[in-house]
C-alpha positions as CSV (number, residue, x, y, z in Angstrom):
1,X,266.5,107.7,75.9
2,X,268.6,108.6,73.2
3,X,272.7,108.3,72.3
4,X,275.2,110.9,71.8
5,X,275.3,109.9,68.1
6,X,271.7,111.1,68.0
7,X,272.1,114.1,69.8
8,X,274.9,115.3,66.7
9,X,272.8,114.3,63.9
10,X,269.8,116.2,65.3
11,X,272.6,119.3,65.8
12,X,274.1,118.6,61.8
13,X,270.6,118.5,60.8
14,X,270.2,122.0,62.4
15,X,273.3,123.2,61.1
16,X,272.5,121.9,57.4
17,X,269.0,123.8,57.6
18,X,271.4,127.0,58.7
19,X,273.0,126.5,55.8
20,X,270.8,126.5,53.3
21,X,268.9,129.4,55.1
22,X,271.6,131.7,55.4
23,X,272.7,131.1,51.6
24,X,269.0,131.2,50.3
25,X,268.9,134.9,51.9
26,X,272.1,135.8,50.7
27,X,271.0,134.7,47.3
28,X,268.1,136.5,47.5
29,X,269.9,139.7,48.9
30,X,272.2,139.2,45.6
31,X,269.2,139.1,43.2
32,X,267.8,142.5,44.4
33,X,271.2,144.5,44.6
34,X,271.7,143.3,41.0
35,X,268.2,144.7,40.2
36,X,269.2,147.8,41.9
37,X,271.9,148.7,39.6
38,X,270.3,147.1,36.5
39,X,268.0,150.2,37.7
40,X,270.5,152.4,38.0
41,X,272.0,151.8,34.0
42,X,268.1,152.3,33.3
43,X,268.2,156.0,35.1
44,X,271.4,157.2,33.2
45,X,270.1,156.0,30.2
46,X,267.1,157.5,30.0
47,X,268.6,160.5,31.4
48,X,271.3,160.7,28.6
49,X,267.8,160.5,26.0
50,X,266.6,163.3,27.6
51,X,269.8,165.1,27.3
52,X,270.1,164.7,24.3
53,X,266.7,166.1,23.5
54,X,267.3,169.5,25.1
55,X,271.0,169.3,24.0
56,X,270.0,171.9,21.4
57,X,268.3,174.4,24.1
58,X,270.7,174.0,26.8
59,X,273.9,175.8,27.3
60,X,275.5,173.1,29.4
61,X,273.3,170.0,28.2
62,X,276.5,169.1,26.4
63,X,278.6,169.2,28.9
64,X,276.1,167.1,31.2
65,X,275.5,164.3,28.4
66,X,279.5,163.9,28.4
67,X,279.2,163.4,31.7
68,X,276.3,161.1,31.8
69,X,277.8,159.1,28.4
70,X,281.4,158.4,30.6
71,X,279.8,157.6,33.8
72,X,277.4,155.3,32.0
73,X,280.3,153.7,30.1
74,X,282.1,153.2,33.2
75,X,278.7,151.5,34.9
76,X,278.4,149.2,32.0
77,X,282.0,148.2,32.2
78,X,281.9,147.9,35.9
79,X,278.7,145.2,35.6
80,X,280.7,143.3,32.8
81,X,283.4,143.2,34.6
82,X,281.4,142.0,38.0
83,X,278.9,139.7,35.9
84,X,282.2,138.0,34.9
85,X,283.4,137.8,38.6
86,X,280.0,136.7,39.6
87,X,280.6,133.4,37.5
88,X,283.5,132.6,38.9
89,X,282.6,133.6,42.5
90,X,279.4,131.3,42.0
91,X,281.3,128.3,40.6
92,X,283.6,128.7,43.7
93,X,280.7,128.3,46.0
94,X,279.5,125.9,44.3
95,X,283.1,123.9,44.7
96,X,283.3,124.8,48.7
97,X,279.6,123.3,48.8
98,X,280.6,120.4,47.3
99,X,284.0,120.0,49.3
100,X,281.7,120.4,52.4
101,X,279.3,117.7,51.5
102,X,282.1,115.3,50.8
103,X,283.5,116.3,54.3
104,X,280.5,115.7,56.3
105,X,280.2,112.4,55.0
106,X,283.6,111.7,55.3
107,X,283.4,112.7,58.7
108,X,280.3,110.9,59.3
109,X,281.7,107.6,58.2
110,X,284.2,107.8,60.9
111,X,281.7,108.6,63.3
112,X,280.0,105.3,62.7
113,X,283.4,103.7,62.4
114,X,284.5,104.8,65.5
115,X,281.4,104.3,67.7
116,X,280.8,100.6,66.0
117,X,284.9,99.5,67.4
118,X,284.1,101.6,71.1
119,X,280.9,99.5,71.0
120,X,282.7,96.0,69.6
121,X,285.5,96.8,73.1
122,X,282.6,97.5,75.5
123,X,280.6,94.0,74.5
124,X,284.1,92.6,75.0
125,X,284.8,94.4,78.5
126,X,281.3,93.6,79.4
127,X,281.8,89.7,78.6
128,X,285.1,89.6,80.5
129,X,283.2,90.9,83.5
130,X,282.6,87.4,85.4
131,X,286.4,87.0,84.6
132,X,287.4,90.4,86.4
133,X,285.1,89.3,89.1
134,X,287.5,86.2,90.1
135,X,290.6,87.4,89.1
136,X,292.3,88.4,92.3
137,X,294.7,90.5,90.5
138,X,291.6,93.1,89.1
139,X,290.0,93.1,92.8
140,X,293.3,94.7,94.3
141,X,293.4,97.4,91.8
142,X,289.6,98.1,92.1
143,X,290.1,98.4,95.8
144,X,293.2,100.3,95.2
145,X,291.7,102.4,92.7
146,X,288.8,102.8,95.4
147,X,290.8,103.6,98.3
148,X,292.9,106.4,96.2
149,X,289.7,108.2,95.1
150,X,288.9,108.5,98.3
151,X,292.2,109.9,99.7
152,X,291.8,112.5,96.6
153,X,288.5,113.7,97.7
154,X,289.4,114.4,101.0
155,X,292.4,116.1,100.0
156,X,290.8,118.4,97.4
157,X,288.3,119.2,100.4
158,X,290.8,120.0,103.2
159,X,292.5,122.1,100.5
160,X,289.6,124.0,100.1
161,X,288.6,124.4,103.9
162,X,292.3,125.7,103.8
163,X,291.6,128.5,101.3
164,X,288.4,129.2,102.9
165,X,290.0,129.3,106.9
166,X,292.6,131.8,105.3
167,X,290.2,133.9,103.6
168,X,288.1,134.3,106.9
169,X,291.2,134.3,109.4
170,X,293.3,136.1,108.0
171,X,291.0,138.7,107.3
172,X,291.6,140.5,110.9
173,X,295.5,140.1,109.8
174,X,294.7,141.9,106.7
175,X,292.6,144.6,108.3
176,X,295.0,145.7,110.7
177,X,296.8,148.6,109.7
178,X,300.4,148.4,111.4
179,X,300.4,144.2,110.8
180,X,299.6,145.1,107.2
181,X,302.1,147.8,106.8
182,X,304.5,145.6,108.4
183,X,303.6,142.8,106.2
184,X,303.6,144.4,103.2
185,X,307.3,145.5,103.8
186,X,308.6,141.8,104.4
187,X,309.7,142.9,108.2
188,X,311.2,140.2,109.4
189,X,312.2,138.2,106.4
190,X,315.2,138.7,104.2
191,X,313.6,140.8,101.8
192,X,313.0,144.1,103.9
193,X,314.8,146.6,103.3
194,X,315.0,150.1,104.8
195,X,316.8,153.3,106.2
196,X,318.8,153.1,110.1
197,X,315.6,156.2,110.8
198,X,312.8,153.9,109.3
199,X,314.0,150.5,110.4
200,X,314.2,152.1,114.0
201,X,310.0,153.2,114.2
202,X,309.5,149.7,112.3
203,X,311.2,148.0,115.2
204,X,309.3,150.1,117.4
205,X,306.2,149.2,115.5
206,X,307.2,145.5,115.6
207,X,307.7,145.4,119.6
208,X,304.4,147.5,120.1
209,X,301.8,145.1,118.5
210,X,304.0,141.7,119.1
211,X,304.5,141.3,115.1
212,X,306.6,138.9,115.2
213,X,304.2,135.6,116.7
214,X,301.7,137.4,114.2
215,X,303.7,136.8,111.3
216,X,304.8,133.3,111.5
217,X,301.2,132.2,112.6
218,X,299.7,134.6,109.0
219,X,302.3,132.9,107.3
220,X,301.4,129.7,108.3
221,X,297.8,130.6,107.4
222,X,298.7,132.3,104.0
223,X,301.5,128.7,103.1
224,X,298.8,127.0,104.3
225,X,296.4,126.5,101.2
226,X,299.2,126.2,98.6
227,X,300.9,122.8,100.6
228,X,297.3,121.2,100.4
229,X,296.5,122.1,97.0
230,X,300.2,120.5,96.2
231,X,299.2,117.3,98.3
232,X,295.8,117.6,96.4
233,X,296.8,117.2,93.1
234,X,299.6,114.2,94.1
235,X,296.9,112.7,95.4
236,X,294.8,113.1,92.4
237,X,297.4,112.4,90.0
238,X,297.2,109.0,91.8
239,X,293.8,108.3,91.7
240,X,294.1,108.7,87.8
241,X,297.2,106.5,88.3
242,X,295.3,103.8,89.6
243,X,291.8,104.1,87.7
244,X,294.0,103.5,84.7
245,X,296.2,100.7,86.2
246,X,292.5,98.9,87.3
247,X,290.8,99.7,83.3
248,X,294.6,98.4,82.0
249,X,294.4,95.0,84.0
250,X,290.6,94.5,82.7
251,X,291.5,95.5,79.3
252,X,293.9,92.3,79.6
253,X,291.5,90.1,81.1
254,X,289.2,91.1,77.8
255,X,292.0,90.0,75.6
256,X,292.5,93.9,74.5
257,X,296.0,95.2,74.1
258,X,296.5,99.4,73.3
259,X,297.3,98.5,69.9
260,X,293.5,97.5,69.3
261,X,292.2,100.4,71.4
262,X,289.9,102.4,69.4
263,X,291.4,106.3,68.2
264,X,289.2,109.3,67.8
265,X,292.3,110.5,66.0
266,X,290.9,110.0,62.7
267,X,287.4,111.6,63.5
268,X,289.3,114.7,65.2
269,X,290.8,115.0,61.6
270,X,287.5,114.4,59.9
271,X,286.3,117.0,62.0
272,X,288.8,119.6,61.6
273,X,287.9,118.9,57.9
274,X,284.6,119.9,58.1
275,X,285.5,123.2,59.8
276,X,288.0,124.2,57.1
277,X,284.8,123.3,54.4
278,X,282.9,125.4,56.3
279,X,285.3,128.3,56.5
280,X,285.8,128.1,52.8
281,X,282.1,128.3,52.0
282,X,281.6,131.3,54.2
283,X,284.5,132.9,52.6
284,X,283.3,131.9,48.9
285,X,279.6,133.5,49.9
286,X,281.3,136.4,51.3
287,X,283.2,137.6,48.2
288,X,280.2,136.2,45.6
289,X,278.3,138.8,48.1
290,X,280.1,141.2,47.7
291,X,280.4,141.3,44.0
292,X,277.0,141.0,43.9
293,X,275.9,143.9,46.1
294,X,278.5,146.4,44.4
295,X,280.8,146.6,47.2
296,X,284.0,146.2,45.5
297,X,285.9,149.1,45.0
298,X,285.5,149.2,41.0
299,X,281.8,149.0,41.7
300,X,281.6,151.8,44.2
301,X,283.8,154.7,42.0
302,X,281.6,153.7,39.1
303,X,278.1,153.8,40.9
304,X,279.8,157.3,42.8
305,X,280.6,158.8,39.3
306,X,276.8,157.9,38.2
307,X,275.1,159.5,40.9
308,X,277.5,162.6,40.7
309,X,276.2,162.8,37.0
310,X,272.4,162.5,37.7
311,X,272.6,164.8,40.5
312,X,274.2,167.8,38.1
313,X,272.3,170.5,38.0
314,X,271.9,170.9,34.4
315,X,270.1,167.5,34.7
316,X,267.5,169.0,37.7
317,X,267.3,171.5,34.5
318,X,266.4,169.0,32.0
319,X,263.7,167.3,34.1
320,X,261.6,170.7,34.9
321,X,262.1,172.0,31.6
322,X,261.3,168.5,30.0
323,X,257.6,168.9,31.6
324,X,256.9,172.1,30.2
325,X,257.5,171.1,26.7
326,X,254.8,170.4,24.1
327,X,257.0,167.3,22.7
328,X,256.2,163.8,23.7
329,X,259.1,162.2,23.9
330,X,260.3,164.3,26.8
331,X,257.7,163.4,28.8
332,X,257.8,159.7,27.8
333,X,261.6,159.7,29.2
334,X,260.5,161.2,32.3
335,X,257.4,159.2,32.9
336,X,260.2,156.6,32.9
337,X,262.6,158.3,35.0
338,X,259.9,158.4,37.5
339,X,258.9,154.6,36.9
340,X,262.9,153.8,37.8
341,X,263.4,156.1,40.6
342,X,259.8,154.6,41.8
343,X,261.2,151.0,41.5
344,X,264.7,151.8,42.9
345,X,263.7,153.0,46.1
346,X,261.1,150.2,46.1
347,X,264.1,148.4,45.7
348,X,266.3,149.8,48.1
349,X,264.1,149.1,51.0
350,X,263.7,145.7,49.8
351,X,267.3,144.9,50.0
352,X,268.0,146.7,53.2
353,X,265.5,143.9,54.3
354,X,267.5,141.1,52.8
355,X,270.7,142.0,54.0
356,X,269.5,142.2,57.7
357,X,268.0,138.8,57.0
358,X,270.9,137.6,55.1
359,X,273.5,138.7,58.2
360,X,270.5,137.0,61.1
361,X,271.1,134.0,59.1
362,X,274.7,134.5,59.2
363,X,274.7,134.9,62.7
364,X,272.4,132.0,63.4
365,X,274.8,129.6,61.4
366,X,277.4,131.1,63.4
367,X,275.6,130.6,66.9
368,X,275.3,126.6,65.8
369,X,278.6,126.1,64.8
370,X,279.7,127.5,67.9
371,X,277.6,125.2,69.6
372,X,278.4,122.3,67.3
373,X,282.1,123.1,68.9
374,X,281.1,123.0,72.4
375,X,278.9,119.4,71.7
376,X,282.8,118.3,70.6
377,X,284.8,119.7,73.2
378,X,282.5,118.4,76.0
379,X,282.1,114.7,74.6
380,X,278.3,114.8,73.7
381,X,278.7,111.7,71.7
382,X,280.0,109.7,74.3
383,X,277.1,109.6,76.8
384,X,273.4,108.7,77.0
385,X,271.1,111.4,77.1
386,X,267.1,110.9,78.3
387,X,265.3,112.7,75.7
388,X,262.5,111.0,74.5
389,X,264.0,111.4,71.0
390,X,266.6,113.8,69.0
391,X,263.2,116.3,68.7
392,X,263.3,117.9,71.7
393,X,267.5,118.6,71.2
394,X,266.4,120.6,67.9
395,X,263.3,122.2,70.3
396,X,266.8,123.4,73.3
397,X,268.5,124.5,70.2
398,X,265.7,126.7,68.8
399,X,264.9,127.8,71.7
400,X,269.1,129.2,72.0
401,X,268.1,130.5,68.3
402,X,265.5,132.9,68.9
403,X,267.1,134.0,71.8
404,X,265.0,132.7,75.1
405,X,267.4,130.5,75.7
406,X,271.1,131.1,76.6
407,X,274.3,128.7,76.1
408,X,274.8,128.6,80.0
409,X,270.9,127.7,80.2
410,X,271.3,124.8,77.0
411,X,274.2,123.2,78.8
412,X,272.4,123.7,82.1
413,X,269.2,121.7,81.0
414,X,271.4,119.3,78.7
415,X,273.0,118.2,81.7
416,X,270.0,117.4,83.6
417,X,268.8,115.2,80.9
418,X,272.9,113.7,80.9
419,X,272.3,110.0,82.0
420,X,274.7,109.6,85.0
421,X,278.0,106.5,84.5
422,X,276.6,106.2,80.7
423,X,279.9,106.0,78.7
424,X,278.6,104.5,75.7
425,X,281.2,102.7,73.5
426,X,283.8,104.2,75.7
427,X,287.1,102.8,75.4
428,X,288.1,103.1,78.7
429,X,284.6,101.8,80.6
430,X,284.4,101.6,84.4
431,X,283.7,98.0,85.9
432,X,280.8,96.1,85.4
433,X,279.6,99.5,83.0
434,X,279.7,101.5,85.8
435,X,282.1,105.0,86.5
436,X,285.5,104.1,87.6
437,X,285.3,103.0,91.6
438,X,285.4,106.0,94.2
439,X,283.0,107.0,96.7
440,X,280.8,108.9,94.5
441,X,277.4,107.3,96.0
442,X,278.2,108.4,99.3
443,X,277.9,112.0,101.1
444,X,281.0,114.3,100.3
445,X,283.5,114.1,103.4
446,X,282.9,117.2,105.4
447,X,281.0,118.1,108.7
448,X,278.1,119.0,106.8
449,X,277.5,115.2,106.5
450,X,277.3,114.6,110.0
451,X,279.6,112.1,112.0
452,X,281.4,109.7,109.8
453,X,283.3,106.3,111.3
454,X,286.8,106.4,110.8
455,X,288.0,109.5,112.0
456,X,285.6,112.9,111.1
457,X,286.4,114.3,108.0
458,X,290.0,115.0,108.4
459,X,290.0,111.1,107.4
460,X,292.0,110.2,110.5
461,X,292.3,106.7,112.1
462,X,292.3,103.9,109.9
463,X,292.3,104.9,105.7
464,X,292.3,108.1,106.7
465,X,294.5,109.1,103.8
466,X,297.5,109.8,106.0
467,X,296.7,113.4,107.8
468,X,296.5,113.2,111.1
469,X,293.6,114.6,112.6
470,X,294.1,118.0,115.1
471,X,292.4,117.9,118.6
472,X,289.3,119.7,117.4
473,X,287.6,120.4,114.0
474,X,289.3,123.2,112.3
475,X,287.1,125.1,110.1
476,X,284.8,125.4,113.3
477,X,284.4,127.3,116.5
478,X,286.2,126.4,119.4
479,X,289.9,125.0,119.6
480,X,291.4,125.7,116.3
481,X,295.1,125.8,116.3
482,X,298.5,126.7,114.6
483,X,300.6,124.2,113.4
484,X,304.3,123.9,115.1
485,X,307.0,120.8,115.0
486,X,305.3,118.8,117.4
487,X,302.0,118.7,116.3
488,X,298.6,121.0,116.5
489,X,298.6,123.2,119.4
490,X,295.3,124.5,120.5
491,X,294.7,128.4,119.4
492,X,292.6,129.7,122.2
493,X,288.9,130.0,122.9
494,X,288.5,131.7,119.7
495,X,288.7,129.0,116.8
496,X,291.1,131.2,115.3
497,X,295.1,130.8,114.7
498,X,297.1,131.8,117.8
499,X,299.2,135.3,116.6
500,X,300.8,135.7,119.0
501,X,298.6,139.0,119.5
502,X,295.7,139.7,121.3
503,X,292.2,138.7,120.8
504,X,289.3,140.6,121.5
505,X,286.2,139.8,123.2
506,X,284.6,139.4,119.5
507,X,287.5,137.0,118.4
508,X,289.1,139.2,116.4
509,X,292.2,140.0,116.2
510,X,294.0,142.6,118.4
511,X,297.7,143.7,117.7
512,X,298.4,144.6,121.1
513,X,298.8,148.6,120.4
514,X,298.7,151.6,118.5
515,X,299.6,154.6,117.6
């Protein structure tokens, strides 16, 4: 079993390896496109030797070793210029490195400051536990706490079977043509709205399929779910209420005010530290990158001018005619044009591998700090996890690396492995280090679970969270009902809502004509 402590160092660990991987690649990416256009200046040069060879036999040699001589100049100025950026760029990411190492320990300071006061609060909670157990005070807001957890439950779970009953009842509402036309227009509400002609074949419409029972019972369906998910979430919001009252009144009995309540406000910060490093160094290796590789726009007119001059056609002249000569020199400078233009596409290839390497490392060092977020935002750190040890964390995350793995799949087998009521250091434990009190050991409410004491699922009879219960299951066959000022009125053999309509043999409903 390992901590949630454990589980972020193995995932910093993984993210520090990233790190270095991605800016070893880059660096080696850099190296290459450097020695691309060192080869480059090489070419022109020994071009412009050659050119100046034949300049005597050539009409337009002169013209091409002008233009060879200014594109060169421009080259050499363009990798001063870029060999001076380079130094700055590199002593930037140097800096952002630094500035990122300084953050995580920062940040990792707090960690350990944090989780060593949650742990000092929980050893206190845990000692003031024979103290909760006799103070009479703590026992009503448990039970309290208890009995409102419950209530919640069963109201998020009638509010559901609500959605659900108007989803499959109101679906013969929906598919009926004339009842959805009708509908649709707000007939028989304040909002429709129509001609003396039109309203006349609506009312005609209305009286031949019985609309009007149909409407109020659809829109009793259709209100229906909204009302419970209100109730729900009053009923919720007091369950918190009282989970927090309970944790407040043991808090007390542990001597704990809020003042001494640990914060993760300063480790948020810490965090959000360590992000901004992060940012800056990817944004450092970015522009050193691009100076390196040529890609800023001084760079690219240079290296465009260069190429225009070594693909002139006087030049294609000067390399065939260079080979027919009886003088040695020519044929020395071309032997070493072909050596360069050998080495530069040798090259090239090279660094179209480096890049693509360079930008998977990128995108794996993404792929963890995205992940690294997601540990954050769900709380890894403040649970108990049963790996055997951090190793088999780093083995998920590889795994989500190479690609056999995806994020839904991590979190998926993460959770398995999640120990359940393990709130380690937590600064708001539940009694006894358990979760906060609530039915969660016992079957969800619901007919699936069979027959329940107390009244059936709709929780009626005694603590039945104060609905009362109709005269026969509802999400069921047989005797469901619409709801009216006296009470629950049976709706037919059907199980459906009463419209007012007809229904047919299949218990569907009928509107009672058509056209």
């Amino acid at each position: 079993m390992v901590n949630g402590a454990v589980v972020l160092q193995e995932m910093d660990a993984r993210l520090a390896e990233a790190q270095h991987e991605a800016s070893a690649a880059q660096t080696e990416a850099d190296r290459l496109a450097a020695r691309r256009d060192g080869l480059r200046a090489e070419e022109a040069a020994a071009l412009r030797d050659l050119a100046r060879l034949r300049l005597l036999e050539i009409a337009d040699g002169k013209a091409a070793l002008d233009a060879l001589d200014a594109a060169g100049t421009r080259v050499q100025e363009s990798l001063r210029q870029r060999a001076a950026g380079l130094d700055e760029a590199q002593r930037a990411v140097l800096d952002a490195r630094d500035a990122l190492t300084a953050a995580e320990a920062a940040r990792d300071a707090e960690a350990q400051r944090l989780a060593a006061a949650q742990e000092a609060e929980a050893q206190a909670l845990r000692e003031a536990d024979a103290k909760a157990a006799a103070d009479a005070e703590f026992q009503r807001l448990s039970t309290a706490a208890e009995e409102a957890e419950r209530i919640a439950q069963h109201a998020e779970q009638k509010a559901s079977f609500a959605g659900r009953d108007f989803e499959e009842k109101g679906a013969p509402y929906r598919a009926d043509p004339l009842f959805a036309y009708l509908w649709d227009r707000g007939y028989g509400t304040a909002r429709y709205r129509a001609f003396p002609l039109v309203r006349m074949v609506d009312d005609w419409v209305a009286r031949l399929i019985e609309f009007e029972p149909a409407r109020r019972s659809y829109a009793l369906l259709s209100d229906l779910p909204g009302q419970m998910q209100d109730h729900a979430k009053r009923m919720r919001a007091a369950a918190e209420a009282a989970v927090r009252a309970m944790i407040e009144r043991r808090r007390a009995i542990a001597g704990l005010d809020e003042a001494t309540k640990p914060s993760a406000a300063a480790l948020q910060a810490a965090e959000e530290k360590v992000d901004a490093a992060r940012a800056a160094l990817a944004a450092a290796e970015g522009k050193r990158s691009a100076l390196a590789s040529g890609e800023d726009p001084a760079s690219q007119e240079a290296v465009r001018a260069l190429e225009a001059a070594i693909g002139a056609r006087s030049l294609r002249t000067l390399r065939e005619e260079a080979a027919r000569t009886p003088t040695r020199d020519d044929d020395a400078i071309v032997a070493r044009l072909e050596i360069t233009a050998a080495e530069r596409g040798r090259l090239e290839s090279a660094l179209a591998d480096a890049q693509a390497q360079a930008e998977g490392a990128r995108r794996r060092l993404a792929e963890l700090q995205a992940l690294r977020q997601d540990m954050r935002s769900r709380g890894v750190e403040r649970h108990e996890w049963g790996f055997t040890s951090g190793a088999l964390v780093g083995a998920l995350i590889a795994e989500v690396l190479r690609g056999a793995l995806s994020r839904d799949d991590f979190w998926g087998r993460m959770e398995r492995q999640r120990l359940p009521g393990s709130m380690r250091g937590t600064a708001q434990p539940g009694p006894w280090g358990k979760a906060p009190p609530g039915p969660w050991g016992r079957p969800a409410p619901g007919p699936w679970a069979g027959e329940q004491n107390g009244g059936g699922w709709w929780g009626g009879g005694k603590g039945g969270g104060g609905w009362d219960a109709p005269s026969k299951p509802w999400p069921g066959g047989g005797g469901g009902g619409s709801k009216d000022p006296g009470g629950w009125s049976d709706g037919g053999s059907s199980g459906d809502f009463r419209t007012g309509g007809k229904s047919d043999s299949g218990g569907g409903f009928r509107t009672g004509g058509s056209f």
